[in-house]
py3Dmol code that shows the C-alpha trace and the ligand (Angstrom):
import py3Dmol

protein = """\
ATOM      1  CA  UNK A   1     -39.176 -16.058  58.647  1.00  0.00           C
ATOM      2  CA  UNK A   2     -40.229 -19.698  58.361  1.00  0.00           C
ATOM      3  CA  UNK A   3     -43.307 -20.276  60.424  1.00  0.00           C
ATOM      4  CA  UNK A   4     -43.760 -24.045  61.571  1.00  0.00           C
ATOM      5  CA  UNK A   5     -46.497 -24.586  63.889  1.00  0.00           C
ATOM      6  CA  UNK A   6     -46.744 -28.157  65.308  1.00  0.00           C
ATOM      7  CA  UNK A   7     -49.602 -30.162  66.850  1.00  0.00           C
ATOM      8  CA  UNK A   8     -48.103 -29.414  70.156  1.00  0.00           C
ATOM      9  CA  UNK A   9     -45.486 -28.348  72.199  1.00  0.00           C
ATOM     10  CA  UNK A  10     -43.758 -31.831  72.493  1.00  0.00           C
ATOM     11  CA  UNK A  11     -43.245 -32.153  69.205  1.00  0.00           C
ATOM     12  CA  UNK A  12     -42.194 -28.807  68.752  1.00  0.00           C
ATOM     13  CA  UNK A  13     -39.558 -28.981  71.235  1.00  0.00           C
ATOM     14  CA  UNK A  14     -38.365 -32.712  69.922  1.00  0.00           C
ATOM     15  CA  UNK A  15     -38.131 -30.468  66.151  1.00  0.00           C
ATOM     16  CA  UNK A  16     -36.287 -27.740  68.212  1.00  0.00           C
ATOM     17  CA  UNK A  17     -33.877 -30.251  69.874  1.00  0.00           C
ATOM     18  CA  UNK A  18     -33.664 -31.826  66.639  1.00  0.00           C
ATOM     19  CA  UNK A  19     -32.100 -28.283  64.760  1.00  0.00           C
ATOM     20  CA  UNK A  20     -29.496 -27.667  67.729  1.00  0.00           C
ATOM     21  CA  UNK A  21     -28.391 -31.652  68.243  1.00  0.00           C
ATOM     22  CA  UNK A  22     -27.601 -31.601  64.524  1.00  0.00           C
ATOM     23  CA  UNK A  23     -25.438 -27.812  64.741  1.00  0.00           C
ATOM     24  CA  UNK A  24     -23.816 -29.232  67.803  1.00  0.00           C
ATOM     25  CA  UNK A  25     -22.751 -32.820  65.566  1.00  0.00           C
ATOM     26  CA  UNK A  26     -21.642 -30.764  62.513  1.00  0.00           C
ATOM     27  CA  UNK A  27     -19.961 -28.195  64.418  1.00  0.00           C
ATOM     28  CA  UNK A  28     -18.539 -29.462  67.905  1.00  0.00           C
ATOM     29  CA  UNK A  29     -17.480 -25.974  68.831  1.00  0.00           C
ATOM     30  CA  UNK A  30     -20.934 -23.942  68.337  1.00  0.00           C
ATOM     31  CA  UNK A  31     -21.683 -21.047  69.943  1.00  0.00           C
ATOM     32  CA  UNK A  32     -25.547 -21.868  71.626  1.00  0.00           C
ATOM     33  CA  UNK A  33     -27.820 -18.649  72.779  1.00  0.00           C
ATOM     34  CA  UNK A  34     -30.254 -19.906  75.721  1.00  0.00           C
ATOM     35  CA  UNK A  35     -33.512 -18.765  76.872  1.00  0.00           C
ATOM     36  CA  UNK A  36     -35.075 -18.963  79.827  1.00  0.00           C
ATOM     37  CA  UNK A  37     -38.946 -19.921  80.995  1.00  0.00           C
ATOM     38  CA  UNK A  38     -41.332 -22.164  80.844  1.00  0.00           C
ATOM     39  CA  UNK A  39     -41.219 -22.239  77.219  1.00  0.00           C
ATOM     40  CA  UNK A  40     -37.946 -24.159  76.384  1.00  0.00           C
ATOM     41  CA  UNK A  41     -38.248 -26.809  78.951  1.00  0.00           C
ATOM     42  CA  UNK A  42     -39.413 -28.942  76.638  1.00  0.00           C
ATOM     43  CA  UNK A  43     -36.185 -28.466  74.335  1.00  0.00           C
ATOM     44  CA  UNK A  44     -33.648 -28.385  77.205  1.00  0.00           C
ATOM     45  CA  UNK A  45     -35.188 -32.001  78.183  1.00  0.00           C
ATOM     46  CA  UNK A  46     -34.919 -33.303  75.081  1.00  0.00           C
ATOM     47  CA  UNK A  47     -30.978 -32.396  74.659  1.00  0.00           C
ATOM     48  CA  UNK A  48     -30.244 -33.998  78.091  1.00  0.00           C
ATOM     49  CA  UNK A  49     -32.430 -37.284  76.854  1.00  0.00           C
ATOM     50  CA  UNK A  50     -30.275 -37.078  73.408  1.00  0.00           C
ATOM     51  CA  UNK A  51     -26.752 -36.393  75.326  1.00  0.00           C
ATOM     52  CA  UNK A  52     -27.463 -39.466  77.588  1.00  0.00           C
ATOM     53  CA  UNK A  53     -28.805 -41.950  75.094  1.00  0.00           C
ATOM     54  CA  UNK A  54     -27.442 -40.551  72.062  1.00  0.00           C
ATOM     55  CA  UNK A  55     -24.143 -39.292  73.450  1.00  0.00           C
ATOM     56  CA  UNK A  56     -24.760 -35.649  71.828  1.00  0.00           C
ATOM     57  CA  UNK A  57     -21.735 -33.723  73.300  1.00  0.00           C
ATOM     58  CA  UNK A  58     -21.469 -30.572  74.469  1.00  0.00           C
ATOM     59  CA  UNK A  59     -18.020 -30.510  75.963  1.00  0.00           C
ATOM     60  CA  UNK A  60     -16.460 -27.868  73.229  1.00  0.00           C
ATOM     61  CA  UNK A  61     -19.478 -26.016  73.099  1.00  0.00           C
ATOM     62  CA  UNK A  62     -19.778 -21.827  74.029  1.00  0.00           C
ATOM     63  CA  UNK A  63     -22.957 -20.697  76.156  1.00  0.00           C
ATOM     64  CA  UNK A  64     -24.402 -17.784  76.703  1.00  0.00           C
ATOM     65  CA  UNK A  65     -27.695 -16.564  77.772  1.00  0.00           C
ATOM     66  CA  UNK A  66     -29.901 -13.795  76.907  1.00  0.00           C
ATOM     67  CA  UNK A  67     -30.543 -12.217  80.489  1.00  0.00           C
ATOM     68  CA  UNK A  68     -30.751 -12.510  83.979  1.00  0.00           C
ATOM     69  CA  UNK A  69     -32.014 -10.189  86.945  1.00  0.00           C
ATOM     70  CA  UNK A  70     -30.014  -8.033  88.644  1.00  0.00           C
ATOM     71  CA  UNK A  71     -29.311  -8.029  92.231  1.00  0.00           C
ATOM     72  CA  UNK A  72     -29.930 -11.930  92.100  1.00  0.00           C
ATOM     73  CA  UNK A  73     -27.406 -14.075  93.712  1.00  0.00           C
ATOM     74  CA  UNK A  74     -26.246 -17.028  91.053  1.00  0.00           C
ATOM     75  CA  UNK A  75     -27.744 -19.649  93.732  1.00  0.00           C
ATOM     76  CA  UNK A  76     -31.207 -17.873  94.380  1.00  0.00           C
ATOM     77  CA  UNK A  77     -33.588 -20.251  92.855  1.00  0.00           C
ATOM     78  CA  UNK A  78     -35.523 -17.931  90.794  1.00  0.00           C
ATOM     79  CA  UNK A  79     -32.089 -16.578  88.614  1.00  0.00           C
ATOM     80  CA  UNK A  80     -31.694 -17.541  85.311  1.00  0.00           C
ATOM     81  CA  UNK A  81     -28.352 -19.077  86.730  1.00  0.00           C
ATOM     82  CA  UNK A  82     -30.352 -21.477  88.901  1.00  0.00           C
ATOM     83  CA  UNK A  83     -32.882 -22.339  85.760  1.00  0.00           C
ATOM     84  CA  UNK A  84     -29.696 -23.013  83.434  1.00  0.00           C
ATOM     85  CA  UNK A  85     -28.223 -25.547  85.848  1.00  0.00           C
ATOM     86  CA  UNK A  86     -31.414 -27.121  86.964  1.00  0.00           C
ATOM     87  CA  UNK A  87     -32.622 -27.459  83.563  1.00  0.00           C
ATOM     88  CA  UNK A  88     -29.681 -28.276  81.363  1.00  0.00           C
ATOM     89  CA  UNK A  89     -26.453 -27.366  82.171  1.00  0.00           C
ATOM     90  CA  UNK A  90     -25.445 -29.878  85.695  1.00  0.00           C
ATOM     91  CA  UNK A  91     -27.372 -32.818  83.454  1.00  0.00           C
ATOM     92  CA  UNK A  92     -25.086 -32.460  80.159  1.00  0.00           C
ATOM     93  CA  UNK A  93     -21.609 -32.325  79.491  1.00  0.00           C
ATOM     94  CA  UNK A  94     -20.976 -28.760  78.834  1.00  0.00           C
ATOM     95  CA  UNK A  95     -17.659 -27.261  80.440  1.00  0.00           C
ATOM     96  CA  UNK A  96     -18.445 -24.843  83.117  1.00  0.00           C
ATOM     97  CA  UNK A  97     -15.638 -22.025  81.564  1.00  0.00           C
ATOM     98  CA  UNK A  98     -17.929 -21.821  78.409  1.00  0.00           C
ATOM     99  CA  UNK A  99     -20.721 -20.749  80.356  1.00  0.00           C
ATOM    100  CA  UNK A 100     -21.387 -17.159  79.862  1.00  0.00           C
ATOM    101  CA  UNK A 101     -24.328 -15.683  81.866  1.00  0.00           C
ATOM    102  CA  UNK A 102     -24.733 -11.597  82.638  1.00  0.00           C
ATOM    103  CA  UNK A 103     -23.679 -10.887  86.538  1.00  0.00           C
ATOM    104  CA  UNK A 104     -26.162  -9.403  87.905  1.00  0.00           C
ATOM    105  CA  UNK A 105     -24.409  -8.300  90.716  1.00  0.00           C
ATOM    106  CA  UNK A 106     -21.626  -6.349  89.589  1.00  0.00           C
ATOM    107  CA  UNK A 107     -21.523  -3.085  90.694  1.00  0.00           C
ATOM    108  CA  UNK A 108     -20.559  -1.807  87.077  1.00  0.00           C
ATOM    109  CA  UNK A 109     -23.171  -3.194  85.300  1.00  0.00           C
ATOM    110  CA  UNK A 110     -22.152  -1.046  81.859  1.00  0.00           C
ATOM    111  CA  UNK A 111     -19.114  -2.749  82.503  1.00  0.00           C
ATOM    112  CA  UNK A 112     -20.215  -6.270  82.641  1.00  0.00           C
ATOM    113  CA  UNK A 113     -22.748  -5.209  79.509  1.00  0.00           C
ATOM    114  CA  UNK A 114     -19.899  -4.137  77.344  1.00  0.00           C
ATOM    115  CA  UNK A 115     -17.818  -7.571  78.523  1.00  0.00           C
ATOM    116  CA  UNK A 116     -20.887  -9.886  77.379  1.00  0.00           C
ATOM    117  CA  UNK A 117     -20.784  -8.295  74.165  1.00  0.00           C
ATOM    118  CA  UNK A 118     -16.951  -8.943  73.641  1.00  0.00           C
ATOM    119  CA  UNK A 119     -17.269 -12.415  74.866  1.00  0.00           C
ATOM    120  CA  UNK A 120     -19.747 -13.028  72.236  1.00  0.00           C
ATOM    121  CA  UNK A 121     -17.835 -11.443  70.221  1.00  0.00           C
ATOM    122  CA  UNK A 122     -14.485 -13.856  70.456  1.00  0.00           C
ATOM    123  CA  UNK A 123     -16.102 -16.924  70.643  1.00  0.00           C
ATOM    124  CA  UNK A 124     -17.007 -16.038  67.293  1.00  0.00           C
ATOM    125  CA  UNK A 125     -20.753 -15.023  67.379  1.00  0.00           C
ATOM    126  CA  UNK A 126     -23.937 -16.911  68.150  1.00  0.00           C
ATOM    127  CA  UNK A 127     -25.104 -19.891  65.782  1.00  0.00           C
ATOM    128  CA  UNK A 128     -28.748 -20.772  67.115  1.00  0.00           C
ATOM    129  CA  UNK A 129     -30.409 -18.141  69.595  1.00  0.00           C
ATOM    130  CA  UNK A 130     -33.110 -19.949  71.536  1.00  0.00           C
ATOM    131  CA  UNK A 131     -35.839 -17.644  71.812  1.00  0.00           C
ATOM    132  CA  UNK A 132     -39.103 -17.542  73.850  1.00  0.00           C
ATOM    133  CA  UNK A 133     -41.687 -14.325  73.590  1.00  0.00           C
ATOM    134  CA  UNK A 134     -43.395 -12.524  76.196  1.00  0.00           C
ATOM    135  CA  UNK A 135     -47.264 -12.041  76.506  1.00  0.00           C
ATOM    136  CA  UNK A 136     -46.178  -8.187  75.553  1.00  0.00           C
ATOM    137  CA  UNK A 137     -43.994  -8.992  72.994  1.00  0.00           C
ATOM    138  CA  UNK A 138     -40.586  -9.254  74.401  1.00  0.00           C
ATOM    139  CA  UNK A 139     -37.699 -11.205  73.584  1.00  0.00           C
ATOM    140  CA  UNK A 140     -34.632 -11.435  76.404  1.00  0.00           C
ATOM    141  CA  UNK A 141     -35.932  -8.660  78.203  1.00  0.00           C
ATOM    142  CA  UNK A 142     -36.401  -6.251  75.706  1.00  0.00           C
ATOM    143  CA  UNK A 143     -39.210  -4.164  77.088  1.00  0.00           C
ATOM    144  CA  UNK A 144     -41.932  -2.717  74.600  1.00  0.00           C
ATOM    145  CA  UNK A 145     -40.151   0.471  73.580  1.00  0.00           C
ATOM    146  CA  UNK A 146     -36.567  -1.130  73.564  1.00  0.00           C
ATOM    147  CA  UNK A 147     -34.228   0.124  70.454  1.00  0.00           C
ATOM    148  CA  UNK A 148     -34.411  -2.508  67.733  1.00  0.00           C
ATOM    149  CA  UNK A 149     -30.562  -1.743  67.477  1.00  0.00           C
ATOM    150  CA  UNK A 150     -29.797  -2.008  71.038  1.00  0.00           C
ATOM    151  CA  UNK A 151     -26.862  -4.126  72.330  1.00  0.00           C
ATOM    152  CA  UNK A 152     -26.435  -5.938  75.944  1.00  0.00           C
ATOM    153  CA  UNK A 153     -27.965  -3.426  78.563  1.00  0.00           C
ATOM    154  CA  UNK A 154     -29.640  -2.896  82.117  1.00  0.00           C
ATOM    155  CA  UNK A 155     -33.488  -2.768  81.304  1.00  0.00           C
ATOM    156  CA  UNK A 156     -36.510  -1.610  83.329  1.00  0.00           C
ATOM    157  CA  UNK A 157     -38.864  -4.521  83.692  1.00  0.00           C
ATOM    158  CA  UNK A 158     -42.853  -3.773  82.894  1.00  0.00           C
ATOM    159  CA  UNK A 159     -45.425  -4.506  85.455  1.00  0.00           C
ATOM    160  CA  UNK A 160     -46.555  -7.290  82.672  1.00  0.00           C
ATOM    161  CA  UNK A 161     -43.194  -8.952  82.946  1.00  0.00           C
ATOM    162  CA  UNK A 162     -43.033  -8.742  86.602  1.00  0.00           C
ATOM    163  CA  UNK A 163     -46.200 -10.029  86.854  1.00  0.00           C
ATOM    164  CA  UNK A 164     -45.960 -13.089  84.651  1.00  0.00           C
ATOM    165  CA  UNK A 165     -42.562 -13.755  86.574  1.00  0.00           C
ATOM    166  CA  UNK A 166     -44.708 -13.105  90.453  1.00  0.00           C
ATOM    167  CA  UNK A 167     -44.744 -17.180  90.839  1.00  0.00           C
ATOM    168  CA  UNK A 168     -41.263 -18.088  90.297  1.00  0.00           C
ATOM    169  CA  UNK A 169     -40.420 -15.386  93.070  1.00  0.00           C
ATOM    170  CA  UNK A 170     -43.394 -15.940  95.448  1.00  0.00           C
ATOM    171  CA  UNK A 171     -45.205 -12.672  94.896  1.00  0.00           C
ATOM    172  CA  UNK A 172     -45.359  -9.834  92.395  1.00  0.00           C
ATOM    173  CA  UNK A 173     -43.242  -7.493  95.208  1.00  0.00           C
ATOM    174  CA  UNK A 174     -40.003  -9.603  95.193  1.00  0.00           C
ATOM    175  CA  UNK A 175     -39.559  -9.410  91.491  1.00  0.00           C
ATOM    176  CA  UNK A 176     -36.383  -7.347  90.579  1.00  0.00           C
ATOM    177  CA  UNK A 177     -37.127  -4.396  89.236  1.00  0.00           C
ATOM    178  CA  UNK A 178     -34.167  -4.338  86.761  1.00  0.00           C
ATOM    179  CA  UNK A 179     -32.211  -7.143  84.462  1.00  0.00           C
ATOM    180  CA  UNK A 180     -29.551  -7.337  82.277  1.00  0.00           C
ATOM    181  CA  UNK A 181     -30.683  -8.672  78.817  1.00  0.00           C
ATOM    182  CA  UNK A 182     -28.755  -9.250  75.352  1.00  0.00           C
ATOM    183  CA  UNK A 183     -30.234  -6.256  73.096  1.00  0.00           C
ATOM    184  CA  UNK A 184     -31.923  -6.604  69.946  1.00  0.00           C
ATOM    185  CA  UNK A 185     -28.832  -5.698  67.588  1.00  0.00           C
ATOM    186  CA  UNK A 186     -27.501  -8.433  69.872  1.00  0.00           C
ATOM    187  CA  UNK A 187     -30.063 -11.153  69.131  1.00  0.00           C
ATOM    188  CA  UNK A 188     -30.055 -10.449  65.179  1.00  0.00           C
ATOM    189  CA  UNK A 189     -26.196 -10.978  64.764  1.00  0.00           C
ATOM    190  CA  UNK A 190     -26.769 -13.952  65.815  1.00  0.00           C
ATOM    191  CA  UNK A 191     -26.543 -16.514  62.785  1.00  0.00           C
ATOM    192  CA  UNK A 192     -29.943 -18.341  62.997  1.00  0.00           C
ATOM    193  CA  UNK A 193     -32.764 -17.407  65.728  1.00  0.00           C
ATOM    194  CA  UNK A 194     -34.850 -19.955  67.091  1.00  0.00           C
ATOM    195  CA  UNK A 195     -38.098 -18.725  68.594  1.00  0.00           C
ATOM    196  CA  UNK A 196     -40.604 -20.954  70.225  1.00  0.00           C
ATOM    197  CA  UNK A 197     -43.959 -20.431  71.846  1.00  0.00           C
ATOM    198  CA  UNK A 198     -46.573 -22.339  73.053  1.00  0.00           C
ATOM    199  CA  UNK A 199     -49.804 -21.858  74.479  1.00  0.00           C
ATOM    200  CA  UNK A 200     -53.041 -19.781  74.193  1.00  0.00           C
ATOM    201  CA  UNK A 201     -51.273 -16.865  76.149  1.00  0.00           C
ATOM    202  CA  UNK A 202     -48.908 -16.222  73.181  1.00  0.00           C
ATOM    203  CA  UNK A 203     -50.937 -16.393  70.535  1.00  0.00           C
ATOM    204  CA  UNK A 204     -51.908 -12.603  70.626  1.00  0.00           C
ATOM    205  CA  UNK A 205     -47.863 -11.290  70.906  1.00  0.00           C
ATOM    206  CA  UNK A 206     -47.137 -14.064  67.705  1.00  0.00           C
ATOM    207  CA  UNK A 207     -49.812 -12.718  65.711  1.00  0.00           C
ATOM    208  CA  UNK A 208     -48.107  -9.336  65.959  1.00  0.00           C
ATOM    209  CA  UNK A 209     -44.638 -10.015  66.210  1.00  0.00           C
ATOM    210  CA  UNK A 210     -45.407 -12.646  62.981  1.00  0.00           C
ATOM    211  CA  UNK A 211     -47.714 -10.413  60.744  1.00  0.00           C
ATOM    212  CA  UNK A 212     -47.513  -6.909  62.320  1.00  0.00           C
ATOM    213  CA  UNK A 213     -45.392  -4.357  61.448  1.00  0.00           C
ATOM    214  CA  UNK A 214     -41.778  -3.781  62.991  1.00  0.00           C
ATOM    215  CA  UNK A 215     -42.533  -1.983  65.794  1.00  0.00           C
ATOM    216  CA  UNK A 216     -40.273  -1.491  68.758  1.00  0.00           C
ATOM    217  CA  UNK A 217     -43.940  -1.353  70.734  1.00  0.00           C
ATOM    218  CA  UNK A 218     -43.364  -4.945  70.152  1.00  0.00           C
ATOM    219  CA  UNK A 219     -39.861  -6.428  69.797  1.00  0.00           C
ATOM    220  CA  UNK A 220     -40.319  -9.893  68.719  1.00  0.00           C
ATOM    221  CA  UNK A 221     -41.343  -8.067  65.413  1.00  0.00           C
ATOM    222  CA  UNK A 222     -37.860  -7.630  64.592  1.00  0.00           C
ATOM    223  CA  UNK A 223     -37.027 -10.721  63.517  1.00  0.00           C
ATOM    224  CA  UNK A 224     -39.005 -10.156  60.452  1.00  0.00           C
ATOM    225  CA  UNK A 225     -35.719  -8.149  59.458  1.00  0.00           C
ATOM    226  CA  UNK A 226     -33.523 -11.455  60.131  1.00  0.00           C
ATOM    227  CA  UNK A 227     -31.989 -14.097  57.370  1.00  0.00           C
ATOM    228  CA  UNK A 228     -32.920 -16.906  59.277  1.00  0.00           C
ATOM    229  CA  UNK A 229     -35.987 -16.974  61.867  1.00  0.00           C
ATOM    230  CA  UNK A 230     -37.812 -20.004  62.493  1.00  0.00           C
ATOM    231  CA  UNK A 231     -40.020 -19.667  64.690  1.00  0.00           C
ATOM    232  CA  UNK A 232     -41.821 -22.810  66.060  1.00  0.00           C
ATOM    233  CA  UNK A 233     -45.424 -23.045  67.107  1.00  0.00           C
ATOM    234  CA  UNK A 234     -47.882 -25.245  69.083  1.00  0.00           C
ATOM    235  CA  UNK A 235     -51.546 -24.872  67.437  1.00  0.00           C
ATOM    236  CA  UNK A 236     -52.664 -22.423  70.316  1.00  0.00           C
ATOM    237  CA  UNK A 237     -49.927 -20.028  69.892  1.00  0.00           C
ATOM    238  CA  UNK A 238     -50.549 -20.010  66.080  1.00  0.00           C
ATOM    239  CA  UNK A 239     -54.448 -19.294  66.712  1.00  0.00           C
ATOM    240  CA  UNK A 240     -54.124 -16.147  65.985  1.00  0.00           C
ATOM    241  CA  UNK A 241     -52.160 -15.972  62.514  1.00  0.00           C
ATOM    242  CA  UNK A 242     -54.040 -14.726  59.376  1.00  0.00           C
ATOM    243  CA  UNK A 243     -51.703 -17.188  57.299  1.00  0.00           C
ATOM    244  CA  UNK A 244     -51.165 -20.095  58.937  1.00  0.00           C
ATOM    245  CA  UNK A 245     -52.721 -22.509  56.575  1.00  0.00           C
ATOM    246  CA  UNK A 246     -50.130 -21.084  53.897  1.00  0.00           C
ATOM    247  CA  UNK A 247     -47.568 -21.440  56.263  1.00  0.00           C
ATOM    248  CA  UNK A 248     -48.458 -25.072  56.996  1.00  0.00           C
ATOM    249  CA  UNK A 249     -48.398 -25.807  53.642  1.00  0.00           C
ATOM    250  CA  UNK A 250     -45.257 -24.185  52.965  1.00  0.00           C
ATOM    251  CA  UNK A 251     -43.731 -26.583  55.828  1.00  0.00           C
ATOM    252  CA  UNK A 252     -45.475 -29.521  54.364  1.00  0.00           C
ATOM    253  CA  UNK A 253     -44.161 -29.403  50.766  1.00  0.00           C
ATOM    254  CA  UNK A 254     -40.745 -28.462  51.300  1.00  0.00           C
ATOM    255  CA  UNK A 255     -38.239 -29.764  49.118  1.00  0.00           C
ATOM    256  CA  UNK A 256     -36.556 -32.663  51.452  1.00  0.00           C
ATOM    257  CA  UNK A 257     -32.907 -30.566  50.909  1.00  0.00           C
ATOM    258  CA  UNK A 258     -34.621 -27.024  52.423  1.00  0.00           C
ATOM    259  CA  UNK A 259     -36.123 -28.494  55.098  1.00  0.00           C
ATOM    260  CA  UNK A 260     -34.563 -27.835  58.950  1.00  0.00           C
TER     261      UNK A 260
END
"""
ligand_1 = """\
16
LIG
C -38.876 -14.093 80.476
C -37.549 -14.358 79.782
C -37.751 -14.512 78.292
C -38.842 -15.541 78.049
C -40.130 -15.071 78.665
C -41.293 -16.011 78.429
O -39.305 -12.807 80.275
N -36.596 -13.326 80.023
O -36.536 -14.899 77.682
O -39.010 -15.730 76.676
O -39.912 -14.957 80.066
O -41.341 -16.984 79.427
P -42.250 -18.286 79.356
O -41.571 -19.194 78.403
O -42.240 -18.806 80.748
O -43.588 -17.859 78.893
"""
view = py3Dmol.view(width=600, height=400)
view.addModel(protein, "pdb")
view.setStyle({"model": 0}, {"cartoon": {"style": "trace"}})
view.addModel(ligand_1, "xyz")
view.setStyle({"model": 1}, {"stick": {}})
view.zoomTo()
view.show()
């Protein structure tokens, strides 16, 4: 994993931005994971800013995102379908038929699980997986106790996670129950993973998913097992790293040739 922890989450994100703009230029047809949450605002702002005064084009590019709730219609302003377009998608270029997103309404949701995974599949696999964490741990919606092999699924959502989604839905009680989420096995074919977090209320899930042991008690741990995390940190979310002065100097005296 390459640790980089920033002196906040503006300059994070603008690093962030940075990595995708430049896999997007070299590669016009890339395949782009998205997250959703507060986290990656930041970053999605920052690739409409360099699409409008940069021209960075997304017109060949493949989406597809990590999760979304089921029983959600796409235009409910709390889905993950809603967040995409608000956030990024209807201010960038990006061609609506390369927008993958789980339906959440199917009625065979195994069905539409098993489809995501083909799609991703054909377009080639994922180059950068944007990545946020949850306070427990999570990535996607991979629940504490999810199957570090697991593929695209229906998943139970933790009282946590339904709690720390209450405001976007106006109360605790209107938060879906159940989502669809990209599994792990899912997230770690992906060619590079790019996890961010900021804030003081991540600091306790980094320190464990960073420096703890692989645990499926908390998923984010996985990516110790992948060739290419980077995971990108404001100073509150690294407060709680044993290492972080060796990882800051590891950043800092990078060869010019290995650095992202
Ligand atoms: C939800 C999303 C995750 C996201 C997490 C953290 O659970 N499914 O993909 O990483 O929220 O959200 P935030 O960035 O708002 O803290």
């Amino acid at each position: 994993m390459e640790i980089i922890i920033q002196r906040d989450a503006e300059a994070a994100s603008r690093l962030a931005a940075g990595i995708v703009a430049r896999t997007v230029r070299e590669k016009p047809h890339a395949v782009l994971g998205f997250a959703t949450g507060q986290t990656p605002i930041g970053l999605y702002g920052e690739l409409v800013r360099l699409h409008r005064e940069e021209r960075l084009d997304f017109e060949r590019i493949t989406a597809f995102n990590l999760d979304e709730f089921v029983g959600l219609k796409p235009a409910h302003p709390a889905s993950y379908h809603s967040y995409m377009r608000e956030h990024l998608f209807r201010h960038i270029n990006i061609d609506p038929a390369r927008i993958n997103i789980p339906d959440g309404l199917s009625a065979d949701i195994p069905a539409v699980c098993r489809d995501y995974e083909d799609r991703i599949h054909s377009a080639g696999g994922i180059d950068i997986q944007i990545l946020g964490i949850g306070t427990d741990g999570h990535l996607g919606f991979n629940e504490p106790s999810s199957s570090l092999a697991s593929r695209t699924r229906i998943k139970t959502l933790t009282a946590r996670t339904r709690r720390d989604n209450a405001e976007a839905f106006g109360g605790e009680d209107k938060v879906p129950h159940h989502v669809i989420t990209m599994g792990l096995g899912t997230i770690m074919a992906c060619r590079m993973c790019l996890l961010l977090a900021f804030g003081p209320a991540k600091a306790h899930a980094i320190a464990q998913a960073v420096e703890g042991p692989i645990a499926a008690m908390v998923p984010a741990s996985i990516l110790q097992m992948h060739p290419r995390a980077v995971i990108l940190l404001d100073e509150e979310a690294a407060a709680g790293l044993q290492r972080s002065a060796y990882y800051r100097w590891v950043y800092e005296n990078k060869p010019g040739w290995q650095k992202i």
